[in-house]
C-alpha positions in Angstrom: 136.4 102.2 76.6 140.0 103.4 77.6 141.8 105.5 74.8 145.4 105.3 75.1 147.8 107.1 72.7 151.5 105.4 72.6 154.2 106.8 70.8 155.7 106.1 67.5 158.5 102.8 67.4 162.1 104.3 68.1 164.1 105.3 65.1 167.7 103.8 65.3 169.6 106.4 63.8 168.2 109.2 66.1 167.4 109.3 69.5 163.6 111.4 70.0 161.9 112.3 73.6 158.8 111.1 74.4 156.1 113.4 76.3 154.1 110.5 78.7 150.3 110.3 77.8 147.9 108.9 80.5 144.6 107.0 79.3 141.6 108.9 79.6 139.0 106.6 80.6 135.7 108.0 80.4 132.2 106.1 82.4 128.7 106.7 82.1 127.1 105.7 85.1 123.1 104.8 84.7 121.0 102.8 87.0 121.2 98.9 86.4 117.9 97.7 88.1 114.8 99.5 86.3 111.9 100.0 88.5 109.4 96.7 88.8 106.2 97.6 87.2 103.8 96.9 89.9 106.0 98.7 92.4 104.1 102.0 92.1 100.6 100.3 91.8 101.4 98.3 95.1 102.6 101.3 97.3 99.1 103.5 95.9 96.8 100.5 97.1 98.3 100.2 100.3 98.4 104.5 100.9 95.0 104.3 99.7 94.6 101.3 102.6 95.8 103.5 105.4 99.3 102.0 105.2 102.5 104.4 105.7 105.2 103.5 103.5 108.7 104.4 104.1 112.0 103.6 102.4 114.9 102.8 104.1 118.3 102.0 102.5 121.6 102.3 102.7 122.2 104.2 99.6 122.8 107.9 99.2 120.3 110.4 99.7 119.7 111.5 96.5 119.3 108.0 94.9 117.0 107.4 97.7 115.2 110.8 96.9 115.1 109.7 93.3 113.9 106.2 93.7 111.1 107.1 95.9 110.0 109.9 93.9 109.4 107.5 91.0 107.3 104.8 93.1 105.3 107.2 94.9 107.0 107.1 98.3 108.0 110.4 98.9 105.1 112.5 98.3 105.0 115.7 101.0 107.3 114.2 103.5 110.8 114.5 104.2 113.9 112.5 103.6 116.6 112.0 106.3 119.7 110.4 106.5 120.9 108.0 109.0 123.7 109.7 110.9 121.4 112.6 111.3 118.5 110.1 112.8 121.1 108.4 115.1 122.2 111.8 116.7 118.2 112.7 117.6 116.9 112.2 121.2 114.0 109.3 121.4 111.7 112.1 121.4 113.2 114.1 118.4 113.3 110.7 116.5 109.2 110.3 117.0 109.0 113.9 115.9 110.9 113.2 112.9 108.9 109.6 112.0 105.8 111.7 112.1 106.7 113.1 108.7 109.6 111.0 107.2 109.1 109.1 104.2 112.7 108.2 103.3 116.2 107.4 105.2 119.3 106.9 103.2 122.5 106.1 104.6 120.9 104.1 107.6 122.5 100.8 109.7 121.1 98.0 110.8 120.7 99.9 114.1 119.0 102.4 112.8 115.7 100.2 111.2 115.8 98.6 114.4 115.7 102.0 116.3 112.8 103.2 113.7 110.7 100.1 115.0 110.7 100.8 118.5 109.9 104.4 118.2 107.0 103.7 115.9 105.7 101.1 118.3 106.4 103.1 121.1 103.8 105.6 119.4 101.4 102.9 119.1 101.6 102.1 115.9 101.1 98.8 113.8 104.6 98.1 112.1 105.8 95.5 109.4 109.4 95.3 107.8 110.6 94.1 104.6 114.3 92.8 104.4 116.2 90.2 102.8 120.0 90.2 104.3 121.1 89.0 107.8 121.4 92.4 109.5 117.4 93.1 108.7 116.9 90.1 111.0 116.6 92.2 114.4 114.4 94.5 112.6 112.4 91.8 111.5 112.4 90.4 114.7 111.5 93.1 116.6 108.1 94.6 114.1 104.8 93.0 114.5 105.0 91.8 111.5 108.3 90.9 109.5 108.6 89.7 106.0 111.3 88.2 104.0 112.2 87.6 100.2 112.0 84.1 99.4 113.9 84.1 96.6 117.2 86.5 97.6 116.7 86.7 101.5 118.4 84.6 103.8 118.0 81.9 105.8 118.8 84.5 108.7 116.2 86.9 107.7 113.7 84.0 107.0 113.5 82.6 110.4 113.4 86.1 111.9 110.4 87.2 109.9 106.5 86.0 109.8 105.5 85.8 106.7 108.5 85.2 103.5 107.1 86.7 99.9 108.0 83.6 97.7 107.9 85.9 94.5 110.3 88.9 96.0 107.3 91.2 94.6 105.8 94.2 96.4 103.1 93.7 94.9 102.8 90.4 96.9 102.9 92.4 100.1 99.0 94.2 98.7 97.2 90.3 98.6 98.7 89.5 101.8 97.0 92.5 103.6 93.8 91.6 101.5 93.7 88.5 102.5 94.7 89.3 106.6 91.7 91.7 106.2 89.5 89.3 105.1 90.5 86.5 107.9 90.4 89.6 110.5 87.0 90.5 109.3 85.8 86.8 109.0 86.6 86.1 113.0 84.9 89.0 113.7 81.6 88.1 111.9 82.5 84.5 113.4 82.4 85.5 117.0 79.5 87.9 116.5 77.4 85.0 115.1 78.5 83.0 117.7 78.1 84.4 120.6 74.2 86.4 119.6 73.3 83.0 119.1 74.4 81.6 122.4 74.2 84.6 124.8 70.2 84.6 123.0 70.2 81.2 124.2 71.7 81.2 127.9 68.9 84.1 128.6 66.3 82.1 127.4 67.2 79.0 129.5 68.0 81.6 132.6 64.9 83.7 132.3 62.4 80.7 132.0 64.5 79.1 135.2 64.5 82.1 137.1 60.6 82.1 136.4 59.7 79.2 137.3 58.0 78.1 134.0 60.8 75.9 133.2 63.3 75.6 130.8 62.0 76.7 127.4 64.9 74.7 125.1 65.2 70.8 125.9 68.7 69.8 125.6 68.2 68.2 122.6 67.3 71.5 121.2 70.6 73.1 122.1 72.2 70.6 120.7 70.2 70.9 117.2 71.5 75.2 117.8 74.8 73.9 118.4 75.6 71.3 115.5 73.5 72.8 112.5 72.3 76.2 113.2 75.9 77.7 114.5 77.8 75.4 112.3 76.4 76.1 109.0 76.3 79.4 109.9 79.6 79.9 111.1 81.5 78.2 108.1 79.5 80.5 105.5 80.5 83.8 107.7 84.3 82.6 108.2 85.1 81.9 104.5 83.8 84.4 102.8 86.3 85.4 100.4 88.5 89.4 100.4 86.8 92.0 98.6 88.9 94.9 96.6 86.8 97.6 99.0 88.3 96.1 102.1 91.5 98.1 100.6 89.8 101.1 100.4 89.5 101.5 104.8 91.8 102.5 107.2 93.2 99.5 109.0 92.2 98.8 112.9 94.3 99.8 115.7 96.5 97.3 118.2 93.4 98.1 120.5 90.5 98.2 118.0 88.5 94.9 118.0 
């Protein structure tokens, strides 16, 4: 609180000088918003998934440094500011994303730059943001997700996918459960087409032959409806395992 010190109420039978005294105001600054419990929980499990995650804020470098620290961000990387990032050459700036965990001090521009260098180096990119100058950045990664509760309605249509709860932790099911849909098609497909490329050489093999076709159409049909059906929907909704967290993730080319 503000300590002031005023002088005593003038005498009127003597005149007195006064020496001026400012107020001495003294502040102790601390950090308002205490770190979310599942923060650091939610940023091993997706390292452990093969997911790089990087901070990127518009707040000093050491706050940035501090913050990170805490969560588990910054491990063995390095920490960069803005400015510095802007004044690289494209090919410094993949040289520097190769290693950089944290950039403080950054613009809009700046996210939007760090996208299209790390998609220019083939990598799989999402972005998180909530205000109206994330939405190029959101735009512009593969996958872009919004806050639900403080984000905009500017960064909400730009993104994908909008966490309802504002939670990081939200971010960890939602790669569970892409996984799990991911590897569902997969076994979907595989199912799908043993059973019908078995099929079409069957029927090809016995026409080529000569000893006719060995499955009726009524039989392809019976394959068709309940075989591959029943099949198929017990393959494509099998639920997300906690082990699919514990593999690297597929590439943009990887099937």
């Amino acid at each position: 609180m503000p300590t002031c010190l005023h002088p005593p109420p003038a005498s009127p039978f003597s005149r007195a000088r006064f020496v001026r005294v400012e107020c001495v105001t003294a502040y102790h600054l601390t950090r308002t918003r205490p770190i979310v419990q599942e923060v650091p929980d939610a940023v091993r499990k997706c390292q452990q998934a093969g997911i790089t995650v990087r901070m990127i804020t518009g707040d000093n470098l050491l706050t940035a440094k501090s913050i990170s620290r805490e969560i588990g961000i910054l491990t063995d990387g390095c920490a960069i500011e803005g400015p510095d990032f802007r004044r690289l050459d494209p090919d410094g700036q993949k040289e520097v994303l190769k290693t950089m965990q944290v950039m403080a001090r950054c613009s809009p521009q700046d996210k939007l730059t760090m996208v299209r260098r790390l998609k220019e180096m083939g990598e799989v990119v999402a972005v998180t943001g909530d205000g109206t100058n994330d939405a190029p950045a959101l735009k512009e990664a593969d996958v872009g997700l919004s806050m639900g509760i403080t984000g905009t309605s500017v960064a909400q249509e730009a993104s994908d996918i909008i966490i309802m709860d504002d939670n990081f932790s939200s971010i960890v099911k939602s790669v569970l459960w892409g996984r799990s849909v991911y590897d569902n098609i997969r076994r979907f497909l595989q199912f799908q087409l043993t059973v019908n490329v078995t099929a079409l050489i069957t029927c090809l093999a016995g026409a080529v032959t000569g000893f006719g076709t060995p499955l009726k159409p009524i039989q392809l049909l019976w394959v068709n409806l309940i075989m591959d059906t029943l099949g198929a929907l017990a393959l494509a909704t099998e639920l997300p395992t906690p082990d699919m967290l514990l593999r690297k993730p597929y590439g943009r080319n990887d099937f």
